[in-house]
Structure formats: C-alpha cells, structure tokens
N, C-alpha and C positions, 0 to 999 in steps of 0.2 A: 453494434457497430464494430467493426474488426477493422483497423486501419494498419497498413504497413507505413515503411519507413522510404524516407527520401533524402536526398541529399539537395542543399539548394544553391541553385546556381547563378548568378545574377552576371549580363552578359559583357561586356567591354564597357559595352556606352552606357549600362547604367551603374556602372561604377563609376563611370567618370561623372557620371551626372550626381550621384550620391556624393562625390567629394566638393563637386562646386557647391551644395547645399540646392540645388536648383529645385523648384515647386512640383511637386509631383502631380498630375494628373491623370485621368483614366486613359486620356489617348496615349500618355505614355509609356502606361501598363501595356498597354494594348499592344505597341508596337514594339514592346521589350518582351512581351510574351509572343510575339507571332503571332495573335489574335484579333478578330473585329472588336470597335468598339462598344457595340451590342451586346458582345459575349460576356465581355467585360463590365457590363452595366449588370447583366444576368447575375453574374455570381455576386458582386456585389448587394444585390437585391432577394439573394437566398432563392433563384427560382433554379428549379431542379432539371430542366433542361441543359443542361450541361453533362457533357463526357468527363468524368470522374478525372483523367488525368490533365485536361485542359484547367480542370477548376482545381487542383493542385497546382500546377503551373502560374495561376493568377493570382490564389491564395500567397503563396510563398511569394510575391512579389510584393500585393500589397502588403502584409507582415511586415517585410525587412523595410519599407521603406518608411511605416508605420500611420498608413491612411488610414483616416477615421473617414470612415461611414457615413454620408449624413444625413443627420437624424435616426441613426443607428438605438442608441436608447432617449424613451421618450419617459415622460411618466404615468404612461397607459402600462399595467399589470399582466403579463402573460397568464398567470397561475402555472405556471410551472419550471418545476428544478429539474435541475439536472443532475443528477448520479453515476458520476463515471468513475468504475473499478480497472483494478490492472489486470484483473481477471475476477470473471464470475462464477467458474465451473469449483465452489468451492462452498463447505456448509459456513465457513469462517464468514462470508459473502453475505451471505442468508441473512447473518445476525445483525449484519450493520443495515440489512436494507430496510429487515425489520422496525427498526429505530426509528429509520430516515422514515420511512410512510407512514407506518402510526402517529409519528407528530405531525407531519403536513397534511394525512387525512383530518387530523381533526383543526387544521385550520382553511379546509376546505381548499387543498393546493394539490395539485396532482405532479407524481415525479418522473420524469424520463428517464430512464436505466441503459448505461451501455458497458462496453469495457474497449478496454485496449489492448491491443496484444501487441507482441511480436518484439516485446521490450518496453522500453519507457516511452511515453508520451512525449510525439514533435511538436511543434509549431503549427506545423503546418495537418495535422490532422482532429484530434477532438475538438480544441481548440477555431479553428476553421469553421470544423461542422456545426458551432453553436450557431452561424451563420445562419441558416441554414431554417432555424425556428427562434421565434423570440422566447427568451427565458430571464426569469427573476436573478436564478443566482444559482454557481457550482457547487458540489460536492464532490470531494475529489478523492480516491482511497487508495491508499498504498501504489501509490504512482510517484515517478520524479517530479519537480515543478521545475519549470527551467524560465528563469529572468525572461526570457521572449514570452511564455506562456502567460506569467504575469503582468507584464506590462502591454502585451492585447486585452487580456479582461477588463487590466486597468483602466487602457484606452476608451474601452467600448461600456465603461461602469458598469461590467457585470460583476455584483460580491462573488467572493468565494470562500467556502473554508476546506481545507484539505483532513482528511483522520488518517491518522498513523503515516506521514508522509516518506515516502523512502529516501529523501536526502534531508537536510536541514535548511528550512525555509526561511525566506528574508526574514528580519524581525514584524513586518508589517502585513506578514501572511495569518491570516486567522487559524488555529490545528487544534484537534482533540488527538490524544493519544491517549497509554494506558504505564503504568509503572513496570516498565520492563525491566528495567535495572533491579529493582528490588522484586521483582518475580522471578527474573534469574537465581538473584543472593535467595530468597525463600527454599525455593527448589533443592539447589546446592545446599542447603545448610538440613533439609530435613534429611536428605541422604546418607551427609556426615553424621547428624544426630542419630541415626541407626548402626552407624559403624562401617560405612565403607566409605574406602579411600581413592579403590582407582575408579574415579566418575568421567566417565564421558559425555561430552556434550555435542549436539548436533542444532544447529543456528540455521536459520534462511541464508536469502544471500548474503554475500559479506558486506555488500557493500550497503544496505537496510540499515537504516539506525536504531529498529528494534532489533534488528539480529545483532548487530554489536552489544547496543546493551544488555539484552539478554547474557550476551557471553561474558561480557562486563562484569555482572551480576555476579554470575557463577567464580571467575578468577578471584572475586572480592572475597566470598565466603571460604573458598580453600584457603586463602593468603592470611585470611582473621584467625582460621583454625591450624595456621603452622603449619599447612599442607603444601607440597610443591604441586604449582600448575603443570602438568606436563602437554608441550603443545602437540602430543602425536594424539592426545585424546580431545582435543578441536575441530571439529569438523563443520563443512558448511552446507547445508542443502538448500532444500527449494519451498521448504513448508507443505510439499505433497508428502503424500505416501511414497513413490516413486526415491527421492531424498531419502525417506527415512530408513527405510530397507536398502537401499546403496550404502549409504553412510553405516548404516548400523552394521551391517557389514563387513565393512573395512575394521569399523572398531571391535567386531566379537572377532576378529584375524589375527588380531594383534598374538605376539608371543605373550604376552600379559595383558590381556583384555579387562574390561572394565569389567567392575558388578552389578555398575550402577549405570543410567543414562538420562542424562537429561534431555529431551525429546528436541525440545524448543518450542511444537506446536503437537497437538492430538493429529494431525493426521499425519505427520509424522512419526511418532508415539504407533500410530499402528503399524508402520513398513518396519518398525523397530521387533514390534510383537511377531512379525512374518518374519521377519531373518533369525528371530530366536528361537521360533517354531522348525524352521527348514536344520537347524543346527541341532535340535534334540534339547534344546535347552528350555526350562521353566520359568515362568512369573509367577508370583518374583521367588520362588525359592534357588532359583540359578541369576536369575538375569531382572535388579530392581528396575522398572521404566518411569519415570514422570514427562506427563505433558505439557501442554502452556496453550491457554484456552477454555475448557471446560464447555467444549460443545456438547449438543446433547447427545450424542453417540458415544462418548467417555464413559459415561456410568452404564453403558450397557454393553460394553465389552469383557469379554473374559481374560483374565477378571478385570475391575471395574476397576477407570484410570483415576490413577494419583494423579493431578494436574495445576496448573496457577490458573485459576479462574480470570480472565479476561472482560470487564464488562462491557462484550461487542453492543449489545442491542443499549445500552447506556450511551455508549462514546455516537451513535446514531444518533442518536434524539438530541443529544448535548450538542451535537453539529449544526442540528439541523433547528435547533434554538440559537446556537448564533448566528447562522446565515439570517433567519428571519430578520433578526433584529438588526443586523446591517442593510438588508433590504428596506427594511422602515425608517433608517437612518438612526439609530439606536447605536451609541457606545458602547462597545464591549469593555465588559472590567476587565479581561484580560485577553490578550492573545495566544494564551498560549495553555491549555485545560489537559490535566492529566490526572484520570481516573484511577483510585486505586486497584492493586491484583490483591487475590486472594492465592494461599494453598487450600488445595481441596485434598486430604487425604482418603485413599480408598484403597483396593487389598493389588495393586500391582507392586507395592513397593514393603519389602522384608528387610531384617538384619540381612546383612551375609553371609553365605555358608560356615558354620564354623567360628561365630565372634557374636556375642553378645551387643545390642545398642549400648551407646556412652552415658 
C-alpha cells in the first residue's frame, strides 16, 4: 500500500455545522462531499468501487467529524492483523516481520503487511484503508501516531500496538521498543575504552525518538569520561546506506576528522565503510566503525561489524503477544516494553593509530 499525503479541507457549511454540534449524517457527507448518497454508503461499507480520490474525499470527512460506522466492530474474528511499516525496502524490516508471523502463525492468524510512504502516516490514509477489510488489530512500526489516528481505532475498537514508535505515544498507546539510550552509551564507551576521543556519531532522523536517544546515549558516555561533546561531530541521517556515506563524509572532511564512528544503524555502518574505502582509508586501522542492529549481513562484512545488537525479531513477537491479548480483552502489565541492547564486538573496531587502549 503506498499512500500519499493530503491536506483536508472541510467546506464553509460544514464548519458551521461542526460549531452548532449539529448530528452528522451520510446525506450530509454526501452533500459536503459533492457526492451521491450511494457513494457514500460504498465507502462506508469498504466496497471497492469507488475512485481512490473520491474515497479520500469521504474518508476525511467522516474522520473529522468522527462517525462511527454501524456495526463497524462485531465480535466475529476476522483472523487477521495488520502490519503497517514506514517502509519496508529494509533488512531492519525483515526482522520484525519475522517476529510478527512466526507468533500469529502459530496462533493460527494470518497478517496483512503494507508500508507507508512519502512521510509519516495521515488520517486519512492507512488508517482509512483498515476500512476497507475487517481486521483483529494493528501493528504499527517506526511510524508517527497522530491523536486522529488514535482516536479512529479507538472509535472503531481496533487494538493497536505500535514498535519503536517515531514520536512519543499517548500514555494509553500499547509500544515495544529497544534500549537505545544505553546502546548508544555502550557504543560510545567501548570506542573510548580503545582510546579514541574524536567519535563521531551519525543518528536517523532527528526528530526519531530512537535517533535522539541513541545520540543521548552517546553525549552521556563522553560527558562520564570528561570528554567534550563537539556538535560538528553529530550528524543525522536516514538509517539507509545512502545517510551513512553522505554523512560519513561530511565527517571524514572535517579538518580533524574522527577515528572513530558511531554508525547508529548497520546499514548505515556500511555507506560509512564506502566513504572510507573511496578516501583510502582502512577499518578499522584508519577509520574505527560501530553499528546499531546486528543484522545478519554485519558479521559478514569486511571486516565483520562491531555493532549494538537490537533484538528486532524479539520486539515482533513481544508486539505481536500484546496485541493478542488485548484482542482477547487481556490486561497488559505494562504499556510500555523495552528490550535490552547488546554490544557485539567484532574486528571493524581498533585502538587508534598511534595510542594504546586505556
């Protein structure tokens, strides 16, 4: 599912009719859409006759004014979830979906997989589309979740739990993540434990709550070890390869370049190993790398990546164990499940040239 983005528009009269509180109806959709009320009954009832922009048009109407459906959820079982990533063209991807299917296959539950592109998740797009089939309950990955988003699920009593969510969820949002903050601090402190000082780090996007704490992580173990943070050795990328070879870049440019780098993800960690290849320079006897991850393409690189082990195919199953059980009406002991990181050391990472480890 590849959904773009929209802006929504709601026209004079039904704003004013939104302020008097007035009872919404389909004819009123209908008529605030420019639509039959036929069309209108179509999308509401998920049938696929409908011109993709008209059933955006209708969607984003009912949303904002917040019709429920009726008889939208019953207590008949669809057996299937839904798995929606913010992209999937990614081995990071692979891991969690791993998770997510091996435990629904053995509760005999089948999963529907999409992604989102072209930014963060509308309203009016994945969301929408659950319309569309009946489903038990979301799974949602490295996406925004925006108060609209939630309170349609809510509406429509679909559970959801979100893993590694990219902003910070109401308190009442169910999430698995992974100890980035201290996968960071790990990272950073075995670099310094070899004896280099000028470390650079290269993070996801900024605005990620694992890319912050990741870098979190990192400013924490220089500040423990009496080091100065310098910000020109911060950088932010995109968790591709693409990211990691721009950024690493920039930082092997520097008039005093690092020695050291902290990746932030393995597939960044390799765009890091190809700008330090095109420069002349060695791993790690020139240039130490660590990643954040431990996908299994790390240990088989030249040479084989130092990394924070990530336990994606873990934080899958752990998801996909609380959704069930909010499906069955099960209390979760917690809301909010954070998997430990490991360091994995392997031969990308050396003293630096010239200095003995501490």
């Amino acid at each position: 599912m590849e959904v773009g983005q929209r802006d929504r528009v709601i026209t004079p009269s039904g704003q004013a009719r939104a302020r008097r509180g007035a009872r919404i109806t389909l004819a009123s959709i209908a008529a605030e859409a420019g639509v039959s009320l036929p069309t209108v009954s179509k999308v509401v009832n998920g049938r696929a006759d409908v011109a993709p922009q008209t059933r955006a048009r209708v969607e984003q109407l009912l949303l904002h004014y917040n019709y429920v459906r009726p008889g939208r959820r019953t207590a008949r079982r669809a057996g299937l979830i839904d798995l929606i990533f913010n992209q999937l063209d990614s081995p990071w991807a692979i891991e969690i979906l791993r998770g997510v299917e091996d435990y629904f296959s053995e509760q005999r539950r089948g999963v529907v997989v999409s992604a989102v592109r072209h930014g963060s998740a509308r309203p009016t797009s994945w969301t929408s589309a659950l319309a569309s089939h009946d489903t038990d309950g979301v799974i949602l990955v490295t996406s925004e979740l925006t108060t609209e988003q939630w309170t349609q699920l809510h509406k429509q009593s679909i559970p959801l739990v979100v893993i590694d969510p990219a902003n910070l969820p109401a308190p009442e949002v169910p999430s698995v993540g992974a100890t980035n903050w201290a996968g960071g601090m790990a990272a950073t402190e075995h670099l310094l434990d070899l004896g280099h000082r000028r470390i650079g780090v290269i993070s996801g996007p900024e605005d990620w709550l694992c890319s912050r704490a990741r870098v979190d992580g990192y400013r924490f173990a220089l500040e423990r070890a009496g080091e100065v943070c310098d910000p020109e050795l911060i950088r932010y990328g995109d968790f591709q390869h693409e990211g990691g070879f721009t950024r690493g870049n920039e930082l092997l440019a520097l008039p005093d370049p690092p020695t050291a780098i902290f990746a932030g993800s393995d597939q960044q960690a390799l765009g890091v190993y190809e700008a330090a290849r095109q420069r002349g320079l060695r791993i790690p006897q020139d240039l130490s790398v660590v990643g954040f991850d431990d996908l299994p393409v790390a240990r088989w690189l030249s040479p084989p990546l130092t990394t924070v082990r990530q336990p994606l195919t873990a934080m899958g199953r752990t998801a996909a164990e609380m959704l069930l059980n909010l499906i069955e009406g099960t209390k979760l002991r917690t809301q909010r499940m954070e998997l430990a990181t490991d360091l994995i050391v392997r031969e990308s990472t050396a003293p630096p040239r010239g200095s003995s480890s501490r």
